[in-house]
Biopython code that builds the backbone (N, CA, C, O; Angstrom):
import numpy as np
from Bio.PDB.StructureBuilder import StructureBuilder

atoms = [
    (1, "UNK", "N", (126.285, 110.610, 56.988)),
    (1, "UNK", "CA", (126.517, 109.248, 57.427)),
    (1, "UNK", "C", (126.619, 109.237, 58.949)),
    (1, "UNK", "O", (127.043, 110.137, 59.674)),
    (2, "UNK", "N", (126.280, 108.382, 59.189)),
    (2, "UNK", "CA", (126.329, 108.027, 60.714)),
    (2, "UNK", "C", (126.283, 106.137, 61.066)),
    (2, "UNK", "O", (125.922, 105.115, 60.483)),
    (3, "UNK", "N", (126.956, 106.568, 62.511)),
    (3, "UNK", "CA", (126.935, 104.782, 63.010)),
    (3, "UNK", "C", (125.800, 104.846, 63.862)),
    (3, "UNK", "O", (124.877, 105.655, 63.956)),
    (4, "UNK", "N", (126.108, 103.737, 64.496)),
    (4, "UNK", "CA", (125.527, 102.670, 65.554)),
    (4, "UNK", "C", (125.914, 101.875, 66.441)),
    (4, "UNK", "O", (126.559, 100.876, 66.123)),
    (5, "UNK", "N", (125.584, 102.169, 67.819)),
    (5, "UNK", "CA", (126.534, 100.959, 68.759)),
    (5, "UNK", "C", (125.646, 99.872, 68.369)),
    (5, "UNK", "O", (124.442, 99.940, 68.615)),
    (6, "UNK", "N", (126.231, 98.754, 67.705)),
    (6, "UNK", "CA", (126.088, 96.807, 66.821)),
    (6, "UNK", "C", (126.638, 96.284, 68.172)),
    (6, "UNK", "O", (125.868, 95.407, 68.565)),
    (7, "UNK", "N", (127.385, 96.420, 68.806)),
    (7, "UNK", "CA", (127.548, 95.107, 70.109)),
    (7, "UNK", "C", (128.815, 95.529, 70.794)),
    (7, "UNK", "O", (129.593, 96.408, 70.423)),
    (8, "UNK", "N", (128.916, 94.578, 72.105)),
    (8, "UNK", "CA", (130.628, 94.756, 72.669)),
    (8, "UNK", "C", (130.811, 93.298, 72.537)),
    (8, "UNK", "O", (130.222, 92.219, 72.608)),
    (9, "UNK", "N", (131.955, 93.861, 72.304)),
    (9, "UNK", "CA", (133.120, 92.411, 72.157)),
    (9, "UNK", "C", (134.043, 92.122, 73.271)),
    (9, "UNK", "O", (134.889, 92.912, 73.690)),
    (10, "UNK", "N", (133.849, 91.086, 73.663)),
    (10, "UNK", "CA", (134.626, 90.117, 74.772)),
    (10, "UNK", "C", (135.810, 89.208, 74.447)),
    (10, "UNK", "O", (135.354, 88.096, 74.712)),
    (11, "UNK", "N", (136.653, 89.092, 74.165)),
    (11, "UNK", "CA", (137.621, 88.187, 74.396)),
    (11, "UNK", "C", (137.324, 87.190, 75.287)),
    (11, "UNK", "O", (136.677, 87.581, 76.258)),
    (12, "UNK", "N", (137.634, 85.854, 75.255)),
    (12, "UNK", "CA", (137.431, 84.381, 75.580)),
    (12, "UNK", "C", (138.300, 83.504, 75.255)),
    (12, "UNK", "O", (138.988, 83.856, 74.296)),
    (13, "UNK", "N", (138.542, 82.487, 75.684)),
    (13, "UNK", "CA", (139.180, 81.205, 75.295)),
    (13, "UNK", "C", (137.357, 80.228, 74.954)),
    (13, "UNK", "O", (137.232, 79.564, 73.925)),
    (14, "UNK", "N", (136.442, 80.316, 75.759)),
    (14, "UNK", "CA", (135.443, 79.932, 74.903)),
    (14, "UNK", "C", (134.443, 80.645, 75.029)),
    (14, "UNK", "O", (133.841, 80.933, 76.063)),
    (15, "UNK", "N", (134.203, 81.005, 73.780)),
    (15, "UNK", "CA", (133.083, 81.975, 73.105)),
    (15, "UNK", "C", (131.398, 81.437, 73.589)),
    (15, "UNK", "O", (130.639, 82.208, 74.175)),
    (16, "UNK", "N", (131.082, 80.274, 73.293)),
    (16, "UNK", "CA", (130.083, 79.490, 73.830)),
    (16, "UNK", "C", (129.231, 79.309, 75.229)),
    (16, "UNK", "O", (128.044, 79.415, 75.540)),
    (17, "UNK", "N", (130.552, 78.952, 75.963)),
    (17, "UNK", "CA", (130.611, 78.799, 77.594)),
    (17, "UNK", "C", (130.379, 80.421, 77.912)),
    (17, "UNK", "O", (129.210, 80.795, 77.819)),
    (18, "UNK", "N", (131.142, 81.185, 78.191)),
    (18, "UNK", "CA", (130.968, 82.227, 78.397)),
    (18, "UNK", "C", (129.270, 83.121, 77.977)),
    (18, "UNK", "O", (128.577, 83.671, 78.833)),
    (19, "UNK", "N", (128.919, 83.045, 76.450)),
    (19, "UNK", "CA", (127.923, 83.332, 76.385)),
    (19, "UNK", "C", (127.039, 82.725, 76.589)),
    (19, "UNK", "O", (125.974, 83.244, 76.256)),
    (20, "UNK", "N", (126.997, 81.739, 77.041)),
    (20, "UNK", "CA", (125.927, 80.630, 77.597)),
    (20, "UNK", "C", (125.502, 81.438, 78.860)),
    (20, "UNK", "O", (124.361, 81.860, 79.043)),
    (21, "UNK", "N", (126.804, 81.643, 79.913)),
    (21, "UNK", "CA", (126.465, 82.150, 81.090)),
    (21, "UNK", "C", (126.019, 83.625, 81.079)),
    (21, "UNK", "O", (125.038, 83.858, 81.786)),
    (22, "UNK", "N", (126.522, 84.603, 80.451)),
    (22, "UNK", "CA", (125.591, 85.609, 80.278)),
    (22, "UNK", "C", (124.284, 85.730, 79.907)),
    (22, "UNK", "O", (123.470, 86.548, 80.334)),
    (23, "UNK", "N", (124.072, 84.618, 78.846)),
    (23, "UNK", "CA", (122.267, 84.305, 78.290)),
    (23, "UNK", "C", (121.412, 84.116, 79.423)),
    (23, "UNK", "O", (120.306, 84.650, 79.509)),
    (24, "UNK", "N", (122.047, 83.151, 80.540)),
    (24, "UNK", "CA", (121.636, 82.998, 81.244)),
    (24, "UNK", "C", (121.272, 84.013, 82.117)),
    (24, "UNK", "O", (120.076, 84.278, 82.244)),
    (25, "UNK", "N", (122.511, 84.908, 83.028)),
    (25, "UNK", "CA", (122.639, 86.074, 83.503)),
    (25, "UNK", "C", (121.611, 87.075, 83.352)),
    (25, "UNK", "O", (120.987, 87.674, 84.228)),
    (26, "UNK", "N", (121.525, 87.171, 81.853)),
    (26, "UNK", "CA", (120.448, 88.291, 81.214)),
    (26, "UNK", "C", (119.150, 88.012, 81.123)),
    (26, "UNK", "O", (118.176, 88.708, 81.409)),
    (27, "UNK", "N", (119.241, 86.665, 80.595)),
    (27, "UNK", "CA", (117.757, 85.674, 80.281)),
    (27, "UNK", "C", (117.144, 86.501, 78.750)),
    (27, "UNK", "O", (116.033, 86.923, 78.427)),
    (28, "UNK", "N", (118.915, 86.454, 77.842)),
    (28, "UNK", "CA", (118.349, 86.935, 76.355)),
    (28, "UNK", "C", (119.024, 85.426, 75.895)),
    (28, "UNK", "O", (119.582, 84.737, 76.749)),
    (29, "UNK", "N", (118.964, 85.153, 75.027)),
    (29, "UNK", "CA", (119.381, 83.917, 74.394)),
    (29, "UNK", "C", (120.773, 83.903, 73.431)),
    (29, "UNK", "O", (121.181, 84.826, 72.726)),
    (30, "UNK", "N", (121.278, 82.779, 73.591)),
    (30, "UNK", "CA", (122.277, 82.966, 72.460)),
    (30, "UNK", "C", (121.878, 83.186, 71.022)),
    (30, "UNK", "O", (121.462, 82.078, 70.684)),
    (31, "UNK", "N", (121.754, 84.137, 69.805)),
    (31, "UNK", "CA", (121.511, 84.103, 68.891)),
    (31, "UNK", "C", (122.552, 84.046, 67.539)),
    (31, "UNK", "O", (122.414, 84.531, 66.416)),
    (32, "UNK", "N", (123.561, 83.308, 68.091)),
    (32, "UNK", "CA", (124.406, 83.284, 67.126)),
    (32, "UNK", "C", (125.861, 82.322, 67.553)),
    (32, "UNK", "O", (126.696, 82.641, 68.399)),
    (33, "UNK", "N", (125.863, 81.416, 66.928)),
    (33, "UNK", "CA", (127.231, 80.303, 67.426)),
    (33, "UNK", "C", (128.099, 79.632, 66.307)),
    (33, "UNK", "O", (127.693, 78.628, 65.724)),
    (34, "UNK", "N", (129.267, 80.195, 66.033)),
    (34, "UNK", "CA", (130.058, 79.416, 65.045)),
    (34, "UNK", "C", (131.277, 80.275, 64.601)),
    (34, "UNK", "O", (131.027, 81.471, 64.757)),
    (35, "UNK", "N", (132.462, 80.050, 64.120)),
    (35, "UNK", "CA", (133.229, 80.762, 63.773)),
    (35, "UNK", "C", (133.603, 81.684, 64.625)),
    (35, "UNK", "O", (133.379, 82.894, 64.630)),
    (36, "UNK", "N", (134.443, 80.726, 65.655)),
    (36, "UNK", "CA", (134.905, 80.960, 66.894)),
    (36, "UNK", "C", (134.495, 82.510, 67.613)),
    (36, "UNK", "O", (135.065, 83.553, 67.932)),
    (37, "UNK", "N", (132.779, 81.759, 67.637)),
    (37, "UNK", "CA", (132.249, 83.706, 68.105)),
    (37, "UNK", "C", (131.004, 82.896, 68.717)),
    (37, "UNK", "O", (130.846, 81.696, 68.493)),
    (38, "UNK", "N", (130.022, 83.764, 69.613)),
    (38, "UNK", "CA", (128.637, 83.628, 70.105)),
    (38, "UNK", "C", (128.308, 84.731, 69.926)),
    (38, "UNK", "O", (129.090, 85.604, 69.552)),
    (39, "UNK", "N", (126.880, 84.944, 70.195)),
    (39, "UNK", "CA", (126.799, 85.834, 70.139)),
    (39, "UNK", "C", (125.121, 86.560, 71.104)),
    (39, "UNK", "O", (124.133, 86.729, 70.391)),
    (40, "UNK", "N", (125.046, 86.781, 72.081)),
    (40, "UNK", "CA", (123.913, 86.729, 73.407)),
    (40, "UNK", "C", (123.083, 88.400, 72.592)),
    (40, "UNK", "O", (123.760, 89.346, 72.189)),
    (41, "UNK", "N", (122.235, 88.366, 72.565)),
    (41, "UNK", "CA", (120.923, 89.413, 72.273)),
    (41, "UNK", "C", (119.743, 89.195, 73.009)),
    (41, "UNK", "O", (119.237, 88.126, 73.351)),
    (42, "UNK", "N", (119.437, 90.146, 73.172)),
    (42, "UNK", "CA", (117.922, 90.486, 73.690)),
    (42, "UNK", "C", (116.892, 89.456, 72.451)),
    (42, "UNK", "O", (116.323, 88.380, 72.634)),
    (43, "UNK", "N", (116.955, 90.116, 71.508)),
    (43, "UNK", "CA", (116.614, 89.481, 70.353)),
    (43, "UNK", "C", (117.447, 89.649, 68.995)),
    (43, "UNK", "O", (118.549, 90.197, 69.010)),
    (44, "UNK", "N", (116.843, 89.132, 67.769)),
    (44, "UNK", "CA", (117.826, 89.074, 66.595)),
    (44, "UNK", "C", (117.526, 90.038, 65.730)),
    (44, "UNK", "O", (117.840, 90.130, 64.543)),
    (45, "UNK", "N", (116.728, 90.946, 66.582)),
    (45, "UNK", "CA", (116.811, 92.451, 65.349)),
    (45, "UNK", "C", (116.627, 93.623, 66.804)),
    (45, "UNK", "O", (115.666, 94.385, 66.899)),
    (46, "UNK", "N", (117.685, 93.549, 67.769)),
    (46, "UNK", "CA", (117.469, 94.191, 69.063)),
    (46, "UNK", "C", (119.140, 94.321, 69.278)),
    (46, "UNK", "O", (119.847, 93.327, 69.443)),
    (47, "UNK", "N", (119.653, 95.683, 69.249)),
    (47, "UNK", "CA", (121.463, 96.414, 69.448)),
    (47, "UNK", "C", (121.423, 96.816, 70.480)),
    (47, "UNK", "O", (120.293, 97.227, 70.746)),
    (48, "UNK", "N", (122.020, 96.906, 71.152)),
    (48, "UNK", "CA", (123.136, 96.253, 70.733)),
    (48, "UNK", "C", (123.706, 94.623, 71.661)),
    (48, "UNK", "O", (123.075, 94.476, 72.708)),
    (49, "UNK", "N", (124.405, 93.872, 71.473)),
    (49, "UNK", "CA", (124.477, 92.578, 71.870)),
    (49, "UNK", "C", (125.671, 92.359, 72.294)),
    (49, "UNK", "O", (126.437, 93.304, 72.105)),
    (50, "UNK", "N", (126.140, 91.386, 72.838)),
    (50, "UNK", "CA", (127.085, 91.107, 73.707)),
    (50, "UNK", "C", (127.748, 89.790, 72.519)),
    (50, "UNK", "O", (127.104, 88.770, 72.276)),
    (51, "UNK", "N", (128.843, 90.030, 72.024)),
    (51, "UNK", "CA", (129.368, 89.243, 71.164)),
    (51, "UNK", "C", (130.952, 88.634, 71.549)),
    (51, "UNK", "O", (131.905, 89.329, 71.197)),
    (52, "UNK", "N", (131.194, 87.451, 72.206)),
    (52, "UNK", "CA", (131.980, 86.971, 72.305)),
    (52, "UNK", "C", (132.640, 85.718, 71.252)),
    (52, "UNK", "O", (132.146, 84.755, 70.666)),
    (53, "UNK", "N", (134.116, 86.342, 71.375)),
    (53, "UNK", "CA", (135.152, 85.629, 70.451)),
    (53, "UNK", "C", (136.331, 85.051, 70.853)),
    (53, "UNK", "O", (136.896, 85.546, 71.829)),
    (54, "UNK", "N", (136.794, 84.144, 70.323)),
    (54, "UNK", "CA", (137.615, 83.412, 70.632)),
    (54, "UNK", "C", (139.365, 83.974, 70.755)),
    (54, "UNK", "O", (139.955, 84.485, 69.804)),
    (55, "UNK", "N", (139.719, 83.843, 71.535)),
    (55, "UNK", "CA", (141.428, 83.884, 71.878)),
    (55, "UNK", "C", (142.125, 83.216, 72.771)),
    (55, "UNK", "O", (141.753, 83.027, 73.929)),
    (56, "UNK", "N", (143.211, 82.808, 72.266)),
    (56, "UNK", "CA", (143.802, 82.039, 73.289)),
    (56, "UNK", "C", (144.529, 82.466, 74.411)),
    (56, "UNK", "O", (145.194, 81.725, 75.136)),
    (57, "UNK", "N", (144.382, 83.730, 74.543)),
    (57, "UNK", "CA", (145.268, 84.465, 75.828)),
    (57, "UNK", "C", (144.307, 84.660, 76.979)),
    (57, "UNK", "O", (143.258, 85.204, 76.635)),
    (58, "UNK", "N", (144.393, 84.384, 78.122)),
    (58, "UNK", "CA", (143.820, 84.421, 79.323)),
    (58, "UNK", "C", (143.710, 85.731, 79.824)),
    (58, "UNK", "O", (144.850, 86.189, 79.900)),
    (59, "UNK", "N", (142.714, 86.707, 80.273)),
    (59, "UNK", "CA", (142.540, 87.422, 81.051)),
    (59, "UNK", "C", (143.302, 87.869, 82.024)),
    (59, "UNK", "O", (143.153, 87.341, 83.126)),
    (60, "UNK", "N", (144.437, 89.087, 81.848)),
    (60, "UNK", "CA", (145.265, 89.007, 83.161)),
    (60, "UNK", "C", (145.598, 90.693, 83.615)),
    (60, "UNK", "O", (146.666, 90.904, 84.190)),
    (61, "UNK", "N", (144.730, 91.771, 83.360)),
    (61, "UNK", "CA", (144.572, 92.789, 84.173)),
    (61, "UNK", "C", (142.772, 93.182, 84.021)),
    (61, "UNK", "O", (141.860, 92.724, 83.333)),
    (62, "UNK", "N", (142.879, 94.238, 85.033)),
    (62, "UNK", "CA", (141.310, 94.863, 85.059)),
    (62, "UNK", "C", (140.971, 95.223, 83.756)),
    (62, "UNK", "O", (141.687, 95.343, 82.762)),
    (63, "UNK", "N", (139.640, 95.394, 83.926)),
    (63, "UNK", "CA", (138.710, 95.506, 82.520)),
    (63, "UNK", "C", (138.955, 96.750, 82.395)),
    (63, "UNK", "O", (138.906, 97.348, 83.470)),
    (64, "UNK", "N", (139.279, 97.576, 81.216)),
    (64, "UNK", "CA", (139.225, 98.956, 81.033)),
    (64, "UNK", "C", (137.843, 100.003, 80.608)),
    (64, "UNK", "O", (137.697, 101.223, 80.520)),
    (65, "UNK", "N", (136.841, 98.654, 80.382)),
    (65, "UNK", "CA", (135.552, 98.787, 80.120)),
    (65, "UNK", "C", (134.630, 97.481, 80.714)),
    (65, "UNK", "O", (134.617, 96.373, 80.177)),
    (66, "UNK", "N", (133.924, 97.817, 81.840)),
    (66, "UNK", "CA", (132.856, 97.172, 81.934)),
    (66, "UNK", "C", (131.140, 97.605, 81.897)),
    (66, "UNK", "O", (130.683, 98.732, 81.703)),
    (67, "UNK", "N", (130.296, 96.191, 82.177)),
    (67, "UNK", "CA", (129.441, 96.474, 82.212)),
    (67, "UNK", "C", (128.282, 96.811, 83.275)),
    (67, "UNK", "O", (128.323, 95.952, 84.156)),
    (68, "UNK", "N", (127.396, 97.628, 83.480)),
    (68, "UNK", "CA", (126.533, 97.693, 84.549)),
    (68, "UNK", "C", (125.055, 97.048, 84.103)),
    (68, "UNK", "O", (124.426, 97.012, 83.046)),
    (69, "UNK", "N", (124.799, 96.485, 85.665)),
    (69, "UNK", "CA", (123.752, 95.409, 85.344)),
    (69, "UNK", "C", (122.605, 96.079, 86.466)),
    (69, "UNK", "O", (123.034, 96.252, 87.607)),
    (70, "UNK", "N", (121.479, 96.380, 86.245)),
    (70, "UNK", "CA", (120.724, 96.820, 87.590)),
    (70, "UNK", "C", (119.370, 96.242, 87.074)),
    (70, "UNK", "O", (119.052, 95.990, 85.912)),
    (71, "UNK", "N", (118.690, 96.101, 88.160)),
    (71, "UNK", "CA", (117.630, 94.659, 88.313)),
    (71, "UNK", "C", (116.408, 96.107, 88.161)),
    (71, "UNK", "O", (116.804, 97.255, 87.957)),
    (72, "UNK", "N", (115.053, 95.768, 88.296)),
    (72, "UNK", "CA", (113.671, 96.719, 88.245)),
    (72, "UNK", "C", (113.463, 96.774, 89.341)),
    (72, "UNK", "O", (113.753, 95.801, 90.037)),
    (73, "UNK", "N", (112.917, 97.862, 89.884)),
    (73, "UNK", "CA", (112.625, 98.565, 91.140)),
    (73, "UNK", "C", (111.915, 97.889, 92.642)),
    (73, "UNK", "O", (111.903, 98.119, 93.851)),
    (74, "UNK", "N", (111.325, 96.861, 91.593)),
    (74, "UNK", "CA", (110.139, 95.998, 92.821)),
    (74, "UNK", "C", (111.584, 94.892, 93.319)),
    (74, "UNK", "O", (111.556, 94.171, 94.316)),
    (75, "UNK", "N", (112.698, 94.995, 92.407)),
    (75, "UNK", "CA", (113.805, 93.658, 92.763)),
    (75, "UNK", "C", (114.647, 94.275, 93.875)),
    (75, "UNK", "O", (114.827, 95.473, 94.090)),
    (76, "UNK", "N", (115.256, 92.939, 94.721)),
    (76, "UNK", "CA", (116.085, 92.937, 95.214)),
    (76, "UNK", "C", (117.705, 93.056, 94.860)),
    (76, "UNK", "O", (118.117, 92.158, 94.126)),
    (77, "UNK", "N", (118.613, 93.982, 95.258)),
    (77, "UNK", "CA", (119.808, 94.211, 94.669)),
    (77, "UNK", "C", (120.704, 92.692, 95.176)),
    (77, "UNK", "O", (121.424, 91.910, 94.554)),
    (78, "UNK", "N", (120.412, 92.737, 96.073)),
    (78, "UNK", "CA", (121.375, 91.746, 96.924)),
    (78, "UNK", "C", (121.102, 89.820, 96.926)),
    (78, "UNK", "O", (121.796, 88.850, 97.231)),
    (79, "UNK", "N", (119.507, 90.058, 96.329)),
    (79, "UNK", "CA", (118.802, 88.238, 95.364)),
    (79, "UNK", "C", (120.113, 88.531, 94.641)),
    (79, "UNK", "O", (121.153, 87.896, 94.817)),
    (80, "UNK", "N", (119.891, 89.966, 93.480)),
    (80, "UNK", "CA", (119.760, 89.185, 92.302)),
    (80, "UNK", "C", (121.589, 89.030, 92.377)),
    (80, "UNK", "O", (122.098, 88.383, 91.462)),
    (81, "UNK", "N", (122.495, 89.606, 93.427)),
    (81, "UNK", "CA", (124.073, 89.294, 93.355)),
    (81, "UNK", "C", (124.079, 88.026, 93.872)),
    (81, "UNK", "O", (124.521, 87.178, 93.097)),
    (82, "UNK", "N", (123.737, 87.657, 94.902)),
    (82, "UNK", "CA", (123.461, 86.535, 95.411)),
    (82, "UNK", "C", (123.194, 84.977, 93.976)),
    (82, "UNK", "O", (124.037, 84.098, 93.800)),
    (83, "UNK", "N", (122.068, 85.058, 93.322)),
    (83, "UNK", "CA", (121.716, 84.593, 92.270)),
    (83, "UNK", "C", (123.453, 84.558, 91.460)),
    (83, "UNK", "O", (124.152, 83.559, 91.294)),
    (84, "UNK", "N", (123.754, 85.909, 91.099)),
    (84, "UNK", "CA", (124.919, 85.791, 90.003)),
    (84, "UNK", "C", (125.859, 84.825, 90.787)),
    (84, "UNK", "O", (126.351, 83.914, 90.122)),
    (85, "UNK", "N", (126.106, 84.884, 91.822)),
    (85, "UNK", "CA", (127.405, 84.566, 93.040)),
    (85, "UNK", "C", (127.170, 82.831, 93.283)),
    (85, "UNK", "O", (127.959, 82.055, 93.822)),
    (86, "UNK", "N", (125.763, 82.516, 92.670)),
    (86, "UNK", "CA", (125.566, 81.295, 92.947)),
    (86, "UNK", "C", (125.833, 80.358, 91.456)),
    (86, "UNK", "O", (126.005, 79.140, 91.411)),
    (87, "UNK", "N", (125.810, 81.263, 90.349)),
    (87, "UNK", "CA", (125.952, 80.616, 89.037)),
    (87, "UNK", "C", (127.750, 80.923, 88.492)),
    (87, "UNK", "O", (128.137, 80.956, 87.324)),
    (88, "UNK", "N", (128.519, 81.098, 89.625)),
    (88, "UNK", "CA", (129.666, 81.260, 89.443)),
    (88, "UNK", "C", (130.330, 82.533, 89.107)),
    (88, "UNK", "O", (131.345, 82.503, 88.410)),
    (89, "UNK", "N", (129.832, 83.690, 89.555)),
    (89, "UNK", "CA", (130.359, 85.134, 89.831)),
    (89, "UNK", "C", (130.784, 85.062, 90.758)),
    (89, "UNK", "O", (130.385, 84.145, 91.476)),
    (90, "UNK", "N", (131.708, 85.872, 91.208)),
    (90, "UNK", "CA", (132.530, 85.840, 92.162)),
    (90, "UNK", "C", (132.791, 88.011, 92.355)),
    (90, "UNK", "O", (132.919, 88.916, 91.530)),
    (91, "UNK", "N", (132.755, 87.962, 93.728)),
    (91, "UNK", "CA", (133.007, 89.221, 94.266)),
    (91, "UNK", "C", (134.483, 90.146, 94.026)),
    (91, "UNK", "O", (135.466, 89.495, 94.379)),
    (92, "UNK", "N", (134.742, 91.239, 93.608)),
    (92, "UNK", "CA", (135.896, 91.945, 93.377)),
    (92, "UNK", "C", (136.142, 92.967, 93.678)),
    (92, "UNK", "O", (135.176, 93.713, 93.523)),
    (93, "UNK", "N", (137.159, 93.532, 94.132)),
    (93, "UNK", "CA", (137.212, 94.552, 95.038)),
    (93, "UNK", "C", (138.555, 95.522, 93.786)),
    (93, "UNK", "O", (139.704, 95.161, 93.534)),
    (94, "UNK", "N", (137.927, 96.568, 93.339)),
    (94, "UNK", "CA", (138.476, 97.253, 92.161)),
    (94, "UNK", "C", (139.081, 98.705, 92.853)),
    (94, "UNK", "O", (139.821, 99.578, 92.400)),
    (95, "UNK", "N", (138.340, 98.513, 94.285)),
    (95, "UNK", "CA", (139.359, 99.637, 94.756)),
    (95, "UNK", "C", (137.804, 100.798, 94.835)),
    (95, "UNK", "O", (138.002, 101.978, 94.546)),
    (96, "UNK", "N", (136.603, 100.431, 95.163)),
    (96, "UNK", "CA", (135.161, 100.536, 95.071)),
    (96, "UNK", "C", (135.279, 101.391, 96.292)),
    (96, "UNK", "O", (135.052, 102.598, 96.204)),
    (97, "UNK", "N", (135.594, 100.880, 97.343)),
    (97, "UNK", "CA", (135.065, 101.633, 98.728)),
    (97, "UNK", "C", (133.499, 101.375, 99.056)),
    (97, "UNK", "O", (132.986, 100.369, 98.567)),
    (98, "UNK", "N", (132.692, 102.265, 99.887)),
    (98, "UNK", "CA", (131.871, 101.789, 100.168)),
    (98, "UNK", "C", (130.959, 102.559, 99.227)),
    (98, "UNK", "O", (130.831, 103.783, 99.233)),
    (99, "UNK", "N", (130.377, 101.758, 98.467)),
    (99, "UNK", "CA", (129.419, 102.143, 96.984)),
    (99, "UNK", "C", (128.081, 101.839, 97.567)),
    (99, "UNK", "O", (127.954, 101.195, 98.608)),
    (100, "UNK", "N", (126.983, 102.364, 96.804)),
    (100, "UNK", "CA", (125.552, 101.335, 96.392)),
    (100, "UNK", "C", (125.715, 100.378, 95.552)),
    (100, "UNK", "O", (124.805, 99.549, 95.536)),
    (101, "UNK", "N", (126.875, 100.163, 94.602)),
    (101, "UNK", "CA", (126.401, 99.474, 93.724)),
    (101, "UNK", "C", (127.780, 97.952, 93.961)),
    (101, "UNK", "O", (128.672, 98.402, 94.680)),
    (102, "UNK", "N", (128.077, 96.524, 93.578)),
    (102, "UNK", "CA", (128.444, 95.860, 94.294)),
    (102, "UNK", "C", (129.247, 95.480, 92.649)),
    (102, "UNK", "O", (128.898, 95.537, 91.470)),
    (103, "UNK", "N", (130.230, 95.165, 93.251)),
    (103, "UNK", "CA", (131.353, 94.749, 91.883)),
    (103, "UNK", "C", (131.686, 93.384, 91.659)),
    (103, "UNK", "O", (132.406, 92.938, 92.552)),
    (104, "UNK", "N", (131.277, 92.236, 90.380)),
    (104, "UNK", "CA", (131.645, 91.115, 90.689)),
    (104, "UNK", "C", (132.388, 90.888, 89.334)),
    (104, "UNK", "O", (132.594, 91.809, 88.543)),
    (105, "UNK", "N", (132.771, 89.608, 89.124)),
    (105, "UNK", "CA", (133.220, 88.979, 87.874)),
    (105, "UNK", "C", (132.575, 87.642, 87.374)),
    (105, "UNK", "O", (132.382, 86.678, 88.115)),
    (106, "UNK", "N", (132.296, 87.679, 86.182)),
    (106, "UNK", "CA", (131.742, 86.383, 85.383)),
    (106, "UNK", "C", (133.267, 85.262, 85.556)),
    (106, "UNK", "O", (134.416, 85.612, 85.824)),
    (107, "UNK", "N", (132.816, 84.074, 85.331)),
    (107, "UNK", "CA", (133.603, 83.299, 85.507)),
    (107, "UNK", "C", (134.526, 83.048, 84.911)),
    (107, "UNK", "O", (135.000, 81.943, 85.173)),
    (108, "UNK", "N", (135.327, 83.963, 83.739)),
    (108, "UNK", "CA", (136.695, 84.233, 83.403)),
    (108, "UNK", "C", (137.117, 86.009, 84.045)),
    (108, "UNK", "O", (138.207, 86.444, 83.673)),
    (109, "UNK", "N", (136.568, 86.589, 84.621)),
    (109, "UNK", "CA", (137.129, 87.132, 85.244)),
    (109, "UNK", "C", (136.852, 88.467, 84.912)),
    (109, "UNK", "O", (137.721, 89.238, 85.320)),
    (110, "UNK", "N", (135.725, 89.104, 84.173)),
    (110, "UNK", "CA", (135.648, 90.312, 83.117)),
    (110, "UNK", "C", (134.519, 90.925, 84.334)),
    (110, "UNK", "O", (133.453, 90.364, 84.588)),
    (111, "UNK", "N", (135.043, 92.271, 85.050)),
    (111, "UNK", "CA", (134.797, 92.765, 85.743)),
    (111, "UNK", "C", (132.866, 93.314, 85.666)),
    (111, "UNK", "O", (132.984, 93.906, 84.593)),
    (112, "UNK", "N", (132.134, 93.405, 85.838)),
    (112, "UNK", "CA", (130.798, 93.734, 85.760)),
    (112, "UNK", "C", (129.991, 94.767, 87.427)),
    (112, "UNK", "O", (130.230, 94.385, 88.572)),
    (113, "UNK", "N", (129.437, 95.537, 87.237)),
    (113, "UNK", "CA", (129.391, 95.879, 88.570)),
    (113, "UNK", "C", (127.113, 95.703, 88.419)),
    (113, "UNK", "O", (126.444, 95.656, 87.387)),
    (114, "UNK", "N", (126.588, 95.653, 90.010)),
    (114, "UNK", "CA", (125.365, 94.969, 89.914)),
    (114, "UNK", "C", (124.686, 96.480, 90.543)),
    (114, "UNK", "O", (125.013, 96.503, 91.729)),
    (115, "UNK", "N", (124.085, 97.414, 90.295)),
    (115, "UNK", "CA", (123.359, 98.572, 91.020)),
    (115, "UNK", "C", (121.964, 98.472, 91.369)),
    (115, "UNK", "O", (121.108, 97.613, 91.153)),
    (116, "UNK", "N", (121.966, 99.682, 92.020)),
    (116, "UNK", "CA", (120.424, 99.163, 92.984)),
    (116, "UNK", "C", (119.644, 99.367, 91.745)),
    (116, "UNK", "O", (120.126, 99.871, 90.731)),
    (117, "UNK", "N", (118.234, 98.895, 91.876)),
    (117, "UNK", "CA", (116.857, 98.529, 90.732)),
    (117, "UNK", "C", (116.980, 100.424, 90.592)),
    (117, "UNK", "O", (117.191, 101.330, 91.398)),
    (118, "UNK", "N", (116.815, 100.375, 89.673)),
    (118, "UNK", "CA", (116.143, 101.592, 88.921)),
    (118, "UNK", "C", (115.326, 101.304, 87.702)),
    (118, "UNK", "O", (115.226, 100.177, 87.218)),
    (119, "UNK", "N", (114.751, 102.365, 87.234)),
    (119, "UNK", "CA", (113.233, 102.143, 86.387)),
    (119, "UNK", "C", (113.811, 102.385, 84.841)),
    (119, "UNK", "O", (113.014, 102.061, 83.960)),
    (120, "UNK", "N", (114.920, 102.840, 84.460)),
    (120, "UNK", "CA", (115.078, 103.025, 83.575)),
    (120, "UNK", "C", (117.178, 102.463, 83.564)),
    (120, "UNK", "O", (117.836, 102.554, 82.527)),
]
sb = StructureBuilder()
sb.init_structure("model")
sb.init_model(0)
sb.init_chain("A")
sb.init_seg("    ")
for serial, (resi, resn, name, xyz) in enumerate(atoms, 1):
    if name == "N":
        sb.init_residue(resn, " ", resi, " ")
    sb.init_atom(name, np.array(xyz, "f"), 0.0, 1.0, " ", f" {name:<3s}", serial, name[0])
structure = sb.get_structure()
């Protein structure tokens, strides 16, 4: 027997909103909405997916797990933060120093960091 990484799970106050803005972020679609959950995929037979759920407790230390996001080689690192920073990401300083790669937060606050284009 064996598993499979099936998705990460996010905590939210809204499941919807939140994965709306990652669909966007990613440019995979929401493929799943109801029963206080969303749920953002590449596609609907494509793992693993970004599955957010509902709670009523607010976000109030660093992420103990985040995610890394890096753009394709011909892209710009600093569009595509710029781009996130304009759809309501916001810049965070996790204690980084001076990196290549640039640390922000989605708009409840769930830490994500943006690295230079690589091919794989």
């Amino acid at each position: 027997m064996s598993v499979r990484w099936y998705s990460i799970v996010i905590d939210t106050p809204d499941p919807l909103g939140l994965a709306t803005w990652w669909s966007k972020t990613l440019g995979w679609p929401v493929i799943y909405e109801g029963d206080g959950e969303a749920v953002v995929s590449e596609s609907e037979t494509h793992e693993p997916g970004l599955c957010f759920v509902k709670v009523d407790d607010p976000k109030t230390v660093k992420n103990r797990l985040h995610i890394d996001l890096a753009s394709w080689p011909d892209d710009d690192q600093e569009a595509e933060v710029q781009r996130l920073l304009d759809r309501g990401a916001t810049r965070v300083d996790v204690g980084q120093g001076d990196v290549s790669w640039v640390v922000l937060a989605d708009p409840e606050g769930n830490e994500f960091c943006v690295l230079t284009p690589r091919d794989v």
